[in-house]
N, C-alpha and C positions, 0 to 999 in steps of 0.2 A: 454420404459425407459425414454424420453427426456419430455415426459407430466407426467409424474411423478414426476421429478428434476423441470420442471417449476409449476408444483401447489404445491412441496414442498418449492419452492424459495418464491413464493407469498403468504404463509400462514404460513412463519415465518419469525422471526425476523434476518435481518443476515448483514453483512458489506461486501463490496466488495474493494477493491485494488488493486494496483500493486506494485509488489515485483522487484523494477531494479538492480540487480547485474552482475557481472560475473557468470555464474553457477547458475543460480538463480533458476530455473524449478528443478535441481535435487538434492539441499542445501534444498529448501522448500519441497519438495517429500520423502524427509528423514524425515525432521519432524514430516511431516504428518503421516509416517507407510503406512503399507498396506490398499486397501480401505476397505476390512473389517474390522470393528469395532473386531469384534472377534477373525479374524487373529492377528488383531495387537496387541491385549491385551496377544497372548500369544507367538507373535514373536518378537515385537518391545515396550516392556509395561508402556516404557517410551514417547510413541509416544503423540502426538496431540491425534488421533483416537483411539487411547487406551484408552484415559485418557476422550477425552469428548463425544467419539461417543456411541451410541445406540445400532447401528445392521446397517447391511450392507447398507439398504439406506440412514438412519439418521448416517451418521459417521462424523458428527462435523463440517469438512473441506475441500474444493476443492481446489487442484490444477491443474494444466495446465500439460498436458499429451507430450507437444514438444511446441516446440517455432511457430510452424504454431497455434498448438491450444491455446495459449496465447496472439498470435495477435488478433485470432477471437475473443474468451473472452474479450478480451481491449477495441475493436473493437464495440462490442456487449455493455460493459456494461459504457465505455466512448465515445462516436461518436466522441467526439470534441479531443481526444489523440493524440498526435502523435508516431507513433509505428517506434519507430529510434535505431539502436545498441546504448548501454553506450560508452560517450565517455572514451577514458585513456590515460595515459600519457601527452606526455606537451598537447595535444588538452585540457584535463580535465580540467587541472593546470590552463589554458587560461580560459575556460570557467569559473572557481572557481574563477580567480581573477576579472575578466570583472563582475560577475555579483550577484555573492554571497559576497564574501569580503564585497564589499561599503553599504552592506545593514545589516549584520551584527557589520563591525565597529559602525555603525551609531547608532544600537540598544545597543552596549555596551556603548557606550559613555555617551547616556541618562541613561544605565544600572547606569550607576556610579554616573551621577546627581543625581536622582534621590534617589538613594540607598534605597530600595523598602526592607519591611521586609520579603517579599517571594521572590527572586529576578528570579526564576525558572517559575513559574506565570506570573510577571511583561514581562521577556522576552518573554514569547510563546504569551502573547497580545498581545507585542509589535510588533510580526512579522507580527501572524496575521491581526495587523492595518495596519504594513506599507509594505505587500506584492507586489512588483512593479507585479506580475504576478495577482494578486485576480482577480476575474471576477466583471466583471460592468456591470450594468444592467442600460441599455439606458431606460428611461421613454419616450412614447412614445407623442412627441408635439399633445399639443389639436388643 
């Protein structure tokens, strides 16, 4: 089964992610339907897997089967992740204001200098450029 899923993973095209919520592994496991493409077209026909899966091994979409196996997945397809509970309540609030807040006002403000005829666009650049987290990549001294 698992050099199956690895020379189906390397021989097509696909994205990988993380989904952080509360509930997150069984809110996304709904989506998805059953892992059969089959089952789910005529149990859940609204599903992900209903809709763009094939047949039982090609069925569109993976999710994480428990929160052990979404570490290791994370683990697996981010080395550099950190695998932490979501914070909530005032911890969140705290984190939201310290560190999102000043970087959002900052990209409305230009939003509105600015006043960009896509301003949906302009903004997602905008974060994109001025991401305090982005990764830098050290050139290395001759």
């Amino acid at each position: 089964w698992y050099q199956r899923r690895v020379r189906q993973a390397v021989v097509s095209t696909q994205s990988t992610g993380v989904l952080a919520k509360e509930n997150s592994i069984l809110e996304w496991r709904d989506l998805l339907g059953p892992t059969s493409s089959h089952r789910a077209r005529e149990t859940h026909p609204e599903s992900l897997r209903a809709i763009y899966g094939t047949d039982d091994q090609r069925n569109a979409v993976h999710g994480s089967d428990s929160q052990k196996g979404a570490e290791r997945e994370i683990r697996f397809f981010f080395p550099d992740a950190i695998v932490e509970p979501i914070s909530t309540g005032e911890q969140a609030t705290d984190y939201l204001v310290k560190n999102v807040m000043p970087v959002l006002t900052n990209g409305f403000v230009e939003l509105c200098k600015v006043k960009p005829e896509d301003p949906l666009s302009w903004i997602a650049d905008w974060l994109m450029a001025n991401n305090p987290n982005k990764p830098r990549i050290d050139e290395p001294v001759a």
